[in-house]
C-alpha positions in Angstrom: 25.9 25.7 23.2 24.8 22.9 25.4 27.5 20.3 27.0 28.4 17.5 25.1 30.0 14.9 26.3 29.3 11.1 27.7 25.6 10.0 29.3 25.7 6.9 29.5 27.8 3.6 29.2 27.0 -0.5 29.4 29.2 -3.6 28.6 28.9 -7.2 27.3 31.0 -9.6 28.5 30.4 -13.9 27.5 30.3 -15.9 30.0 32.8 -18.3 29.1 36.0 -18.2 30.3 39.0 -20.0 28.6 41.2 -21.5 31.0 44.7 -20.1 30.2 46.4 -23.0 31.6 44.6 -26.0 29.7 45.7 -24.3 26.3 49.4 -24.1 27.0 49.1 -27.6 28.6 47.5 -29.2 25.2 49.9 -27.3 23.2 53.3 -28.3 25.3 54.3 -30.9 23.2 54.0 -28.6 20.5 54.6 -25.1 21.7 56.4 -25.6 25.6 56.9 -21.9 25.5 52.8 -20.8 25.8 53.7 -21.6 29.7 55.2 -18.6 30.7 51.3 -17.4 29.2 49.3 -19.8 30.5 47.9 -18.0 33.5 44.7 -16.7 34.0 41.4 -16.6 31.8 40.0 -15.2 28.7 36.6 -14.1 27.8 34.9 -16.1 24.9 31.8 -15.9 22.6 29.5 -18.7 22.8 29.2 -20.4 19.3 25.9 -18.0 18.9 27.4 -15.2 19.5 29.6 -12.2 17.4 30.3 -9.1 16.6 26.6 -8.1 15.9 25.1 -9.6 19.2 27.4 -8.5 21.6 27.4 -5.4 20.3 23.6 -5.3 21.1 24.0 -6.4 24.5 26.6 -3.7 25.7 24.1 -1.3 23.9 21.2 -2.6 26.2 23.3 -2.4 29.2 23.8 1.2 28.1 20.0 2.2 27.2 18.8 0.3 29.9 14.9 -1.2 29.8 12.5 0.8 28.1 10.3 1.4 24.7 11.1 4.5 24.0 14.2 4.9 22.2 13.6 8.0 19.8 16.1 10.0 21.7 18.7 7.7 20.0 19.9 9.9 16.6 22.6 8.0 15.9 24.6 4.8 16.0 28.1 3.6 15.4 29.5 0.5 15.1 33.6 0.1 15.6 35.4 -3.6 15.1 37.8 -5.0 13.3 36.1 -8.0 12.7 32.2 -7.5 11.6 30.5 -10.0 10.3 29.8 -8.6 7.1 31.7 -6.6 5.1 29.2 -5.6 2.7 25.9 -5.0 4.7 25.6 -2.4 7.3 26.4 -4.0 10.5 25.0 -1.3 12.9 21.9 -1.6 10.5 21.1 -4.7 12.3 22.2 -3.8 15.5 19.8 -0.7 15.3 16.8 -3.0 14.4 17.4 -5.2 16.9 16.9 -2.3 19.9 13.9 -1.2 17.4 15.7 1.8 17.3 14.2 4.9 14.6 14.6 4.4 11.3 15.5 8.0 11.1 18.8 7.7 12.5 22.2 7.9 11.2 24.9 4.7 11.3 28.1 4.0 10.6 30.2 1.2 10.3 34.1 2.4 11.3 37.1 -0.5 10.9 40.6 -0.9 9.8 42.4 -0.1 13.2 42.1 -1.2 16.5 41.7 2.2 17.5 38.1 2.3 15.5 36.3 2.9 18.6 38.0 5.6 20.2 38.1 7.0 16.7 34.2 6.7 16.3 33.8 8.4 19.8 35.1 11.3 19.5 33.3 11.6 16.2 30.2 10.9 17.5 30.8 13.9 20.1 32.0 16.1 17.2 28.6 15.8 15.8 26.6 16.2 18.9 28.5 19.3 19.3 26.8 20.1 16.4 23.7 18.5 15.8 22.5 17.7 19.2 20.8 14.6 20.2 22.4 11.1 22.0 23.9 8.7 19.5 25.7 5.1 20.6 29.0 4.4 20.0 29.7 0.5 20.2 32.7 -1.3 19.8 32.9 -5.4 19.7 35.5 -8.0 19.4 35.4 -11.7 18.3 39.2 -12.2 16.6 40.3 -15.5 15.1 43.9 -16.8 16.2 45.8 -19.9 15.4 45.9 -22.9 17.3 49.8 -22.7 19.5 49.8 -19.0 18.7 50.8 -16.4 21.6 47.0 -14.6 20.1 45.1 -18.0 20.9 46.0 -16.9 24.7 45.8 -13.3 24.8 43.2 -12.0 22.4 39.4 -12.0 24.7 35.9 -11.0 23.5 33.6 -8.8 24.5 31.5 -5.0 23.4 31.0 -2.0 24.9 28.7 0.9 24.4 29.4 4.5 25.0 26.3 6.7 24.5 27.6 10.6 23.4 24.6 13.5 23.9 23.6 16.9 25.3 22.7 15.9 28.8 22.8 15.0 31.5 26.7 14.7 30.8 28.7 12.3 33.1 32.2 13.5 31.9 32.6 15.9 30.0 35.7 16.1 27.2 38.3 18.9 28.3 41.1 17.6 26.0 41.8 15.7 22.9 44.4 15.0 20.4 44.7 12.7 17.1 47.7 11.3 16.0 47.8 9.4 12.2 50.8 7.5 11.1 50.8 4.7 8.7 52.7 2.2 11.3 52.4 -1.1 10.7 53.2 -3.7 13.9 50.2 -6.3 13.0 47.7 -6.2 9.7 45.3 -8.5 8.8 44.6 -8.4 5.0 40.9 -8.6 3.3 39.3 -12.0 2.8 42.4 -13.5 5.7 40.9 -15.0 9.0 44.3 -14.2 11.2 46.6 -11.3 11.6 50.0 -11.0 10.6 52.6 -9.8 13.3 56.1 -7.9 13.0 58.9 -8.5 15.5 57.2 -7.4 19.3 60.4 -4.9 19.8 59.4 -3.4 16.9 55.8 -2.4 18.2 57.1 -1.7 21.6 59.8 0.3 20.8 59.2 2.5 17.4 55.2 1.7 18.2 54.2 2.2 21.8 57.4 3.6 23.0 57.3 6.6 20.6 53.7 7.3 19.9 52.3 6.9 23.3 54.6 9.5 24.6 53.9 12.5 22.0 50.1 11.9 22.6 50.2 12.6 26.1 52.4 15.2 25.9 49.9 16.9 23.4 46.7 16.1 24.9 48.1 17.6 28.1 48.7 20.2 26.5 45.5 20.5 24.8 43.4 20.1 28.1 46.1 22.8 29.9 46.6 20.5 32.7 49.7 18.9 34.0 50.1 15.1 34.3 50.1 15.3 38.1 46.0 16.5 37.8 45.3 13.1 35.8 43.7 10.7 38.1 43.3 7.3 35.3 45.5 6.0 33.0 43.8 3.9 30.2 46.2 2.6 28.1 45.6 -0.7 26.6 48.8 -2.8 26.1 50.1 -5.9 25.2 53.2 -5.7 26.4 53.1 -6.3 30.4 54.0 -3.2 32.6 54.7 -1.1 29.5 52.1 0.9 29.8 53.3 1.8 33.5 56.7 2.7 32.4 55.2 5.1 29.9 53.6 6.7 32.2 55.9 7.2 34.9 57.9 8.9 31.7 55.4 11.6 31.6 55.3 12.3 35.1 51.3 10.2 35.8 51.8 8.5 39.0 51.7 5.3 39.0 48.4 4.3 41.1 46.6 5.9 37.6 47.4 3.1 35.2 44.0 1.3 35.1 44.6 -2.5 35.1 43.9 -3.6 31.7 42.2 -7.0 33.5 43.8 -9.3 30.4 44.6 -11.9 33.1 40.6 -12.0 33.3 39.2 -11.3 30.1 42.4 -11.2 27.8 42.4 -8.4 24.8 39.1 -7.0 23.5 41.2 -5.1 20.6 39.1 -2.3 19.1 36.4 -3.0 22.2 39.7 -2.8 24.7 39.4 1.1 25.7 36.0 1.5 25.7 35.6 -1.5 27.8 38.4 0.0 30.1 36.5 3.2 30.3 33.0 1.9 31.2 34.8 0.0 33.8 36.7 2.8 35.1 33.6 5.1 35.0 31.6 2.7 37.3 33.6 3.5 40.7 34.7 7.0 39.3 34.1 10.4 41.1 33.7 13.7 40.2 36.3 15.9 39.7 38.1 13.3 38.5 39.9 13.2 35.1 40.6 10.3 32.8 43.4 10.3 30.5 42.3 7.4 27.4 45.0 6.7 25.1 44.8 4.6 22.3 47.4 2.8 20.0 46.5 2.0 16.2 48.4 3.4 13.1 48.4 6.4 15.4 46.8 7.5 18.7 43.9 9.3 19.9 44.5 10.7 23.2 41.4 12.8 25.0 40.7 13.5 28.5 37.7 13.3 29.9 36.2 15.2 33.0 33.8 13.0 35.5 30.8 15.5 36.4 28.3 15.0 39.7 25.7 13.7 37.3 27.8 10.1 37.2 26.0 9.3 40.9 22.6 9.7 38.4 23.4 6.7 36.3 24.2 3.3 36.5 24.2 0.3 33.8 21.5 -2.6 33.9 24.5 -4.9 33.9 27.7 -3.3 35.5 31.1 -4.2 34.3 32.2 -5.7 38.1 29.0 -8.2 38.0 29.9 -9.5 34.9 33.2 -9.9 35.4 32.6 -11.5 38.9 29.8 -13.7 36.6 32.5 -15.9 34.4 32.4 -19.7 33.8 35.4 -21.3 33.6 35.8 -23.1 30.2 38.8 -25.9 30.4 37.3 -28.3 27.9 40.0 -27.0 24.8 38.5 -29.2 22.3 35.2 -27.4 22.8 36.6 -24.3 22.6 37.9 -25.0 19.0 34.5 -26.8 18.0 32.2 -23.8 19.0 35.2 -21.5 17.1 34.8 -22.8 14.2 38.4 -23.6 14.3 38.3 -27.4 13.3 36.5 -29.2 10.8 34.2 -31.2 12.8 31.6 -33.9 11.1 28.2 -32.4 11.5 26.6 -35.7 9.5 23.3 -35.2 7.3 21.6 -32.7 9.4 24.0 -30.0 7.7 23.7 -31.1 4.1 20.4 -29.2 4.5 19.6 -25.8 1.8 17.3 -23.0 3.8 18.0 -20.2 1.7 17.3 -16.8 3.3 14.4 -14.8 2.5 15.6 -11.5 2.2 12.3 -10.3 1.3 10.8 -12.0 3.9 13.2 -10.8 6.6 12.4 -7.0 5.1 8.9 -7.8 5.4 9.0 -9.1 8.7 12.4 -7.0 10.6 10.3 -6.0 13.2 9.5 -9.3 14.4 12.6 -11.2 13.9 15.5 -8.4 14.8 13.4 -6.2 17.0 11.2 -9.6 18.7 8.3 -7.0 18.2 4.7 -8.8 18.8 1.5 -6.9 19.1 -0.9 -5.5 21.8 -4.7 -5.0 21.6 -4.9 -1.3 21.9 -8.5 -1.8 24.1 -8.2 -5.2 25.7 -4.2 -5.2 26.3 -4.0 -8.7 25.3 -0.4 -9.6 24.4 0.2 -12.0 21.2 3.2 -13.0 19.7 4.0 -13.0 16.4 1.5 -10.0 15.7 -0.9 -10.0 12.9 -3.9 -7.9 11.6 -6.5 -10.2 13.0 -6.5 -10.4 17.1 -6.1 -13.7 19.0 -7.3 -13.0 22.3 -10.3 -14.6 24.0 -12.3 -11.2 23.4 -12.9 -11.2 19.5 -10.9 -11.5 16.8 -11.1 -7.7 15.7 -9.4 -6.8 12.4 -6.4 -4.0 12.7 -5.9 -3.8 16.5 -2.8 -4.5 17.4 -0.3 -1.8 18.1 3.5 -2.8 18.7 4.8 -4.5 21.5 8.4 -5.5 22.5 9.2 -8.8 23.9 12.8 -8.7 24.2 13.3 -6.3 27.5 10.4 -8.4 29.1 11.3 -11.4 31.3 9.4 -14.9 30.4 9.3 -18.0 32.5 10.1 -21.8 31.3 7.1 -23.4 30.7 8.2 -27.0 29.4 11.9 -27.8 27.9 14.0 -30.2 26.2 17.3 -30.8 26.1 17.8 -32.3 23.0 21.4 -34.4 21.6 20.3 -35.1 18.3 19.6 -31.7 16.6 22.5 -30.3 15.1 24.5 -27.7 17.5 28.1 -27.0 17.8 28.2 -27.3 21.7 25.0 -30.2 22.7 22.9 -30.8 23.6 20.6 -27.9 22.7 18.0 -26.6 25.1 14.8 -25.1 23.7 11.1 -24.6 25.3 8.2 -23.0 25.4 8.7 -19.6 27.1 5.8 -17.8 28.5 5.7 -14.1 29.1 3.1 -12.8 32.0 1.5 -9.9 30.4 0.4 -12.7 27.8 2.2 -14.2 24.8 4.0 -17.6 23.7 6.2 -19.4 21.4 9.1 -22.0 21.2 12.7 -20.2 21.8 16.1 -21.8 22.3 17.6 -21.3 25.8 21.0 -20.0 25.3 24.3 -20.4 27.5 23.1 -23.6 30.1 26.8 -23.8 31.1 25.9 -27.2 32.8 23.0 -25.0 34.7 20.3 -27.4 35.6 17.4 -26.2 34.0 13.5 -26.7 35.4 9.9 -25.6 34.6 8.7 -22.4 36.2 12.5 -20.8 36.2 12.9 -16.9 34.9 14.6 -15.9 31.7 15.2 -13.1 29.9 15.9 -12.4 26.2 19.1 -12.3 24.4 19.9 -11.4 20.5 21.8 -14.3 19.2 22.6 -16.0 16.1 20.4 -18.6 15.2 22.1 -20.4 12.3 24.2 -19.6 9.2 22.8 -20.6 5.6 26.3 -22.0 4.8 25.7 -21.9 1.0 25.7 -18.0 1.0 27.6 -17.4 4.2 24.7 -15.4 5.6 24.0 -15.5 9.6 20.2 -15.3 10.5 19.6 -13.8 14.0 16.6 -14.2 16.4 16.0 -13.9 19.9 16.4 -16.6 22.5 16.0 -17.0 26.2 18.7 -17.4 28.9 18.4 -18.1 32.7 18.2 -15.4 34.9 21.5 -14.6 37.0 21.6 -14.0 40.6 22.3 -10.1 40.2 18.3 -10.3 38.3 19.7 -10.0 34.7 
């Protein structure tokens, strides 16, 4: 039987930091306690931005630049707040890294431990089936204005790809632990989550669970806690998850820091994220205990293998979170949320009902940005169609497929314009030109007060273009976004 276990792994993280401080400062007259909370920053999705299209970034991190994708067999989606509940979320995120339509996808929810849950799944059928399949998890959670979750909660996906080789840890030890323990629930249909009493969680929660798992895993893996090298526990509750491990003899120096301070917590995205971080520096020989908390824990241990100096993510997790933007402008924050009820004027008393035929019809150009390629001249044409465009002829029938979205494009005019109708103005758009041929109008995403010229290099990002409010539907396209100093 071939060895299955982890080949790859990428992350998303927005830009966009929340400034802890300027929260708790607009809030003191109404809530002086967010204080002893208000340090540090919090990772936040721009107002184009969710579930679906951070999920899709981490999983392009992971794969990498390339067209070929048909080693891909399966993908699965973990979150506790996708964006639709009755539509296959990793459906879209498949088509959007034009990804075979012969593979199999799943959407897993319910628990923050969804992710965990979905990757050792996905490693139970490789086991079996073969292949390389994507496990992604992603984050975008609502909170109330003044609440203790407005400060902590972050956002952010990562992508753990699960195959036959070449394996850069290996799983030597797991163990699954189901109890129907409720600290925090968020009902169907409700936008925030209800909590219990935090000594309950960390006590009868935490405190009990957290210490069983170990135990068993351990056991499972037949090693002792003195051979475990990382500790990744994600945890509310500050330095618990150090004194829980110090109760089952892991030395301290394991406990990976959970970086909330920075980017706050990702929920079902939280150990994934932690792993692909911890992964980056990581060595082999060494062995990573994951624990995760959620109605439950799943506890595995993983086993770093010399095929981790092999790989490396287009976009590590250390860049990106070296990469933030510090947000301290709170009344943008709840505009872009959603979060209050802004006046939006005439512009959004407009009807564009979606197609759903004609987004079937076209899927390949509007989620996968697929344009076409004459397959004698090479000319480059986007959108595609059956007759050619180039300067050679207009021959009938011969384009072949070409993807625009791991290419980079250049700016070749823009605009910067106040009086369309954006949550966060003004909104930039141009004409983006791509060098092996091909143009069209895009919006330029995530500016962040970046001053913006002709002739500078972008690449593509999957984003949410608008919402047909009527139906509740979000429409996604690609847009362009400045290249950062690290080339991506």
């Amino acid at each position: 039987m071939p060895d299955v276990g982890i080949t790859g792994y990428g992350v998303y993280l927005p830009r966009r930091r929340l400034c802890r401080k300027t929260v708790a400062e607009a809030q003191a007259w109404l809530a002086p306690g967010l204080k002893a909370n208000g340090k540090g920053t919090r990772a936040i999705a721009g107002w184009d931005e969710d579930t679906v299209t951070m999920a899709v970034e981490a999983s392009r991190a992971c794969l990498g630049p390339g067209d070929d994708r048909a080693h891909i067999s399966g993908l699965h989606f973990a979150s506790t707040t996708p964006v639709f509940i009755d539509r296959l979320n990793a459906g879209i995120i498949a088509a959007a890294l034009t990804l075979g339509e012969h593979i199999s996808a799943s959407d897993q929810t319910g628990t923050r431990r969804a992710g965990t849950t979905a990757l050792l799944q996905a490693i139970d059928s490789a086991s079996v089936r073969g292949g390389t399949s994507l496990v992604v998890a992603s984050e975008k959670r609502k909170a109330r204005a003044a609440s203790a979750q407005e400060l902590a909660y972050g956002d952010g996906a990562a992508c753990i790809a699960v195959g036959d080789g070449p394996v850069i840890a290996r799983l030597i030890g797991r163990h699954s632990l189901t109890i129907d323990f409720v600290d925090r629930f968020r009902a169907a249909g409700a936008d925030y989550e209800y909590l219990w009493e935090e000594r309950w969680a960390r006590e009868a929660g935490y405190g009990d669970f957290v210490p069983r798992a170990i135990a068993a895993v351990l056991k499972d893996a037949d090693i002792g806690a003195d051979q475990i090298d990382k500790l990744i526990l994600p945890c509310p509750f500050r330095g618990l998850a150090a004194t829980l491990a110090a109760k089952a003899g892991l030395a301290s120096a394991a406990v990976v820091d959970d970086h909330s301070l920075d980017i706050g917590d990702l929920g079902t995205a939280n150990a994934l994220m932690l792993l692909a971080a911890t992964l980056e520096p990581a060595k082999p020989g060494e062995k990573i205990l994951i624990v995760d908390f959620g109605q439950g824990c799943e506890s595995f241990v993983l086993e770093v293998t010399e095929a981790i100096t092999g790989f490396r993510p287009t976009r590590t997790f250390a860049d990106q979170l070296a990469g933030g933007v510090l947000e301290q402008n709170y009344l943008r924050y709840l505009t872009t949320r959603d979060l209050i009820d802004w006046d939006k004027g005439p512009k959004a008393e407009r009807d564009t009902r979606t197609s759903l035929s004609g987004l079937y019809r076209n899927r390949a150009m509007l989620l996968g940005f697929v344009g076409g390629r004459h397959r004698e001249t090479g000319e480059v044409q986007f959108p595609a169609s059956r007759i050619a465009l180039g300067e050679t002829g207009h021959a009938i029938d011969a384009l072949e497929p070409y993807k625009f979205a791991d290419r980079q494009g250049e700016i070749l005019s823009w605009s910067a314009d106040r009086m369309a109708l954006t949550p966060d103005p003004p909104n930039y758009y141009g004409m983006i030109t791509f060098p092996e041929g091909g143009r069209l109008m895009m919006d330029i995403a995530d500016m962040l007060g970046a001053d913006v010229q002709s002739g500078m290099a972008v690449r593509m990002v999957f984003r949410i273009k608008d919402v047909d409010a009527p139906r509740d539907y979000t429409r996604y396209f690609w847009k362009a976004t400045l290249l950062q100093p690290d080339g991506n």
